[in-house]
Structures are given as C-alpha cells and as structure tokens.
C-alpha positions, -999 to 999 in steps of 0.1 A, spaced: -571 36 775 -560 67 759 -524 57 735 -505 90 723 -482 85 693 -457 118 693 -438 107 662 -457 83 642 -440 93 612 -401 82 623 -415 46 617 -423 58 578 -461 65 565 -453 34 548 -454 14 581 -492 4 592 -493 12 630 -529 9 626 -523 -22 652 -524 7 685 -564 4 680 -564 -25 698 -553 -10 733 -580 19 731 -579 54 716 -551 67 697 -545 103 690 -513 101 667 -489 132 658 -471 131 626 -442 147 648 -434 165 682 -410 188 685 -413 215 716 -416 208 752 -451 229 746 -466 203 720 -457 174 739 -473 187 774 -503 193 756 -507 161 734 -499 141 769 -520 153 793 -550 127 793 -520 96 776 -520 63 798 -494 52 772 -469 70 754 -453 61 719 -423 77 712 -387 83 700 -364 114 700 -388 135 723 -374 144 754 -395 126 785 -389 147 819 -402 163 845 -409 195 826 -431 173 800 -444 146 821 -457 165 853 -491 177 839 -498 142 827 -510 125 855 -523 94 839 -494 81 822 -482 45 833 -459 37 802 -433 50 777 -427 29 749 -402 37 730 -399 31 688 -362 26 696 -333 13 716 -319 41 729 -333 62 758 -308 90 766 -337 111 755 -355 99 792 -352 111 822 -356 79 842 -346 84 876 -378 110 874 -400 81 855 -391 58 889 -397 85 910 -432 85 891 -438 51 884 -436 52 851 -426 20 831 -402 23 801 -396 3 778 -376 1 744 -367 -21 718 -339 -53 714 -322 -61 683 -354 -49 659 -326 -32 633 -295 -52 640 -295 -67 603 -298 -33 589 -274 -20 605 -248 -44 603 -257 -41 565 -256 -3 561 -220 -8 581 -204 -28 552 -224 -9 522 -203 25 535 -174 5 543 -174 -10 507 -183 20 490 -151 41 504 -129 7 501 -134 5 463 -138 37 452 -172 31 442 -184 69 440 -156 74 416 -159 47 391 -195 49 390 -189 90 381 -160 77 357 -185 56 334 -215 81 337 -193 109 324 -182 93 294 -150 85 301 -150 46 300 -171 49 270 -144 68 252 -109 44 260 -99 19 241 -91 -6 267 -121 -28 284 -111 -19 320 -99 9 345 -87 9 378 -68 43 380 -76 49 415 -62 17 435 -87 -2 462 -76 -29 481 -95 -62 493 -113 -68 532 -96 -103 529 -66 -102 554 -76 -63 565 -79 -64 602 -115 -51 614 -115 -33 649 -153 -32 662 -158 -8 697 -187 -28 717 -195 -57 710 -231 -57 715 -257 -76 690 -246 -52 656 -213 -56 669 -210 -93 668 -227 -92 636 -207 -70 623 -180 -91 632 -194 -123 620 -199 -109 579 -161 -93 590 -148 -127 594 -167 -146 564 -148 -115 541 -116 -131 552 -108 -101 578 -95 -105 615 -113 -93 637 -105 -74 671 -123 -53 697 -117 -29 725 -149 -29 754 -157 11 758 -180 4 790 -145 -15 800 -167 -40 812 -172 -63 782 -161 -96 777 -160 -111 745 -158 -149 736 -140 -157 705 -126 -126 700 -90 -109 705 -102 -77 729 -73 -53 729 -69 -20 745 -82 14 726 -42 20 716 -38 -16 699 -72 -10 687 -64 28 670 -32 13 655 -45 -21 639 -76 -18 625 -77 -14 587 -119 -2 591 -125 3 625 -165 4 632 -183 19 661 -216 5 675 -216 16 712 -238 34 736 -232 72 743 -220 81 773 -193 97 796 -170 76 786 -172 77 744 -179 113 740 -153 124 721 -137 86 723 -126 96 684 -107 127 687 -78 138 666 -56 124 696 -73 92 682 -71 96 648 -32 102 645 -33 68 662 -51 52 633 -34 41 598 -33 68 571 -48 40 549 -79 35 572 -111 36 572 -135 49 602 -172 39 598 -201 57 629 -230 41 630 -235 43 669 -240 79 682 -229 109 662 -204 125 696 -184 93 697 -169 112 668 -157 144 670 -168 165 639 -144 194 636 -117 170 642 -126 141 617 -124 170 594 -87 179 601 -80 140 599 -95 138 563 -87 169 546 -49 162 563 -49 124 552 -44 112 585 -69 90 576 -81 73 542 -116 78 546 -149 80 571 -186 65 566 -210 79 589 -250 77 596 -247 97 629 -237 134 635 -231 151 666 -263 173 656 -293 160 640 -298 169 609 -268 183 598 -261 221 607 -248 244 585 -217 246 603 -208 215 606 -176 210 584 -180 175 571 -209 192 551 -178 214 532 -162 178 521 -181 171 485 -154 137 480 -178 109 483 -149 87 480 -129 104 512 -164 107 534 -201 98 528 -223 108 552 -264 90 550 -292 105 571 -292 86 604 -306 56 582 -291 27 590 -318 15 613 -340 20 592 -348 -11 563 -384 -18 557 -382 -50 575 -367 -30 608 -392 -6 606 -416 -33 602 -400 -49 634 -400 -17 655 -436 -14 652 -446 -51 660 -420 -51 692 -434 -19 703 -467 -35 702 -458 -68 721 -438 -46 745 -474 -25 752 -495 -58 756 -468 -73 779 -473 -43 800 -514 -46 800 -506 -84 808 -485 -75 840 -457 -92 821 -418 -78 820 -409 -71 785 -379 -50 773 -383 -29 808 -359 -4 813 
C-alpha cells in the first residue's frame, strides 16, 4: 500500500504523523504546490493525504491506483468530486477535530477589539502608565459582552459553540441560516436584515458557497451598528476585502477580527494589509484551527478515517 502525504507540514513538524507506517509505504512532501508536483508525487499513491491541493482530473488521471483522499481538514472545495465518483474514488474529511480552537480564537479576537487590548497593552509598554500619577486608565472606552447581542451565521458545531461561551458572557444570542435550510433549536433565527442590524459582534462560521460569496458586502455593512464588531473565521470571500476596508477606515463599523482572507496569504494589494490599528482590525494567519490539541486531533481522525476505509467501514465519507 503506497500512502502519499502532499502537505505533511500544514499539521506542524511538531505533530508525529509517524502513525501512516502502519498502512504501508509513505513517501511524505513537506508541501505541494503545482499541478506538476502533485501528478508526479501521485502516480503509484493508493491513498492520498492532503489539504489545500487541488484534486481533479488534471491531477488525478495519471494515478491510476488511487482508491482514497483523505483529507487533513474539513473542507473539500479544493476536490473535484463529481470526477472522484466518476473514478471511484473515496473522500473523506474530518468532523469537529478544531471546533474548540476555533470557537476560542473567535472570542480571543472578539475580546481583543472589544477592550481595546492592543492599545493599553502599547500604553504601559511605552511608558506612559509608568509616568501618571493615578493607579488606572481607561482613556479609550470598551464596553462589556454581558447584554451585547451576538449574531452567529450557521449554526454548525463552532457555531453552537460559539453560541454556548456567547450566552455564559451574559450575551443574546441570534442566528440567520445562510444555506436557508437550517433549523436551530433554542435559538432566535432571524432573517440576514434583523441579523445585520442587531448584532453587537456578529461571527461567521459557514461553508463557502454561491450563496455567502460576498454575503458581507458594503450593502451589508451599512446594515450593521457603527459600534460593531465583525469577526471571519469561516472562509475569507464571505467577506468582501476592498469593502470591509471602506466600512473601517469610514467607521461604519467599530472594528473586524479575521483569520481568513479572500487570498491566502495575504497579497500585497490587499488593503486590510494598509490598516496598521490593531484595535480597529487584527488580522491572524488562517490559525484558528490550528491549537496543538486540534492538530493533534486532525492527525489521529485522519488515521481512523484511513483504517475505516481498509476495514470496508463508512467513516467521515464524503
């Protein structure tokens, strides 16, 4: 059994994935990046490990052994899999491995803009606290999350996470279904409009597709509160780039956290990468997913997802 890892290092070097031995031969890639590299490191692959790499006809047809994609993540926009059934080949991906993290990172950038924390933090490191007379400053008002209302779009498993540590900081807590299919128990679900206007930190955790490309437009934004806060951990084209910069350097908004960006990593003309206020916008590398204990977890469930496979068992199948 021949077991090709393309991107062995989007899991961390830290992360033992010495674990593949066990299914056969491994021939691992520290990362794969053209169409070229990944034709020729599949060609003799029963199994495929990957994440970002695009999986289509183009890269697939000169590997005729391949029987399964399995994927070190959730998402799998990055396959083509009407050409994978066409094939026969089994994908499979990973369930609720980084919910935790995420839900975490969600509230540490939500909490960072909310109290001004880049600020004060810059205020005692420069001296200045050092230098007053009085034991305490709060020149810059923050408010608190108890009685804020939280607006979550998609309420999958970070969603109603999210909306659980929402609700134990004293905030209410309403949603708006993007698929338009969701239904959520013990929850208000509004429409987007209710949703836009309400929310105090409105959080994004939904699939891309047709439908939320572009959902958060400038349209959208002048919808929103000038005191609020917009937070993207789902897919970085929910969010419209050029026109989240109008909103902020405008003040139609208060204030964005975001771990996803349209392009990935951040190109040079991209102009969030012009706003230097950390305490309008703060922008982390596509991180959020990505605690040791998720990592961890995306390793292990990629593993029980192969030996399902090898077991003729169903197991996160695509």
């Amino acid at each position: 059994m021949n077991i090709v890892i393309l991107e062995r290092n989007s899991v961390g070097t830290d992360i033992d994935v010495s674990c593949f031995n066990d299914f056969g031969h491994v021939a691992s890639y520290a990362n794969t990046v053209t169409e070229e590299e990944i034709k020729e490191r599949v060609a003799d692959a029963d199994i495929i490990i990957g994440n970002k790499t695009p999986f289509n006809e183009t890269t697939l047809k000169d590997a005729p052994n391949v029987r399964l994609i399995a994927l070190f993540a959730t998402g799998y926009d990055n396959v083509d899999m009407a050409y994978c059934r066409q094939r026969g080949i089994k994908v499979a991906n990973l369930r609720n491995y980084c919910t935790a993290s995420v839900a975490q990172h969600t509230f540490a950038m939500a909490l960072f803009l909310l109290e001004k924390l880049n600020h004060y933090d810059h205020y005692v490191k420069s001296g200045a606290y050092g230098a007053q007379k009085r034991f305490s400053n709060f020149d810059i008002p923050f408010t608190e999350l108890s009685g804020k209302t939280w607006g979550i779009v998609t309420m999958g498993n970070i969603g109603r996470q999210v909306a659980q540590i929402a609700e134990a900081f004293g905030c209410r807590v309403i949603c708006y279904s993007a698929s338009g299919n969701g239904t959520y128990p013990g929850y208000r679900q509004v429409d987007f409009e209710t949703l836009l206007r309400e929310s105090d930190v409105l959080s994004l955790h939904c699939p891309l597709s047709e439908r939320t490309k572009n959902l958060i437009n400038l349209d959208a934004m002048k919808k929103m509160k000038s005191s609020a806060i917009l937070i993207n951990v789902a897919r970085g084209p929910v969010v419209n780039s050029h026109d989240l910069y109008t909103a902020l350097t405008e003040n139609i908004i208060a204030g964005a956290g975001l771990d996803v960006l349209e392009k990935e990593p951040i190109s040079q003309d991209n102009p969030l990468g012009a706003i230097k206020d950390s305490s309008k916008l703060i922008i982390t590398p596509h991180l959020a997913w990505a605690s040791t204990e998720a990592r961890e977890r995306c390793v292990s469930e990629t593993y029980e997802n192969i030996k399902a496979f090898l077991e003729g068992r169903d197991r996160n199948l695509i």
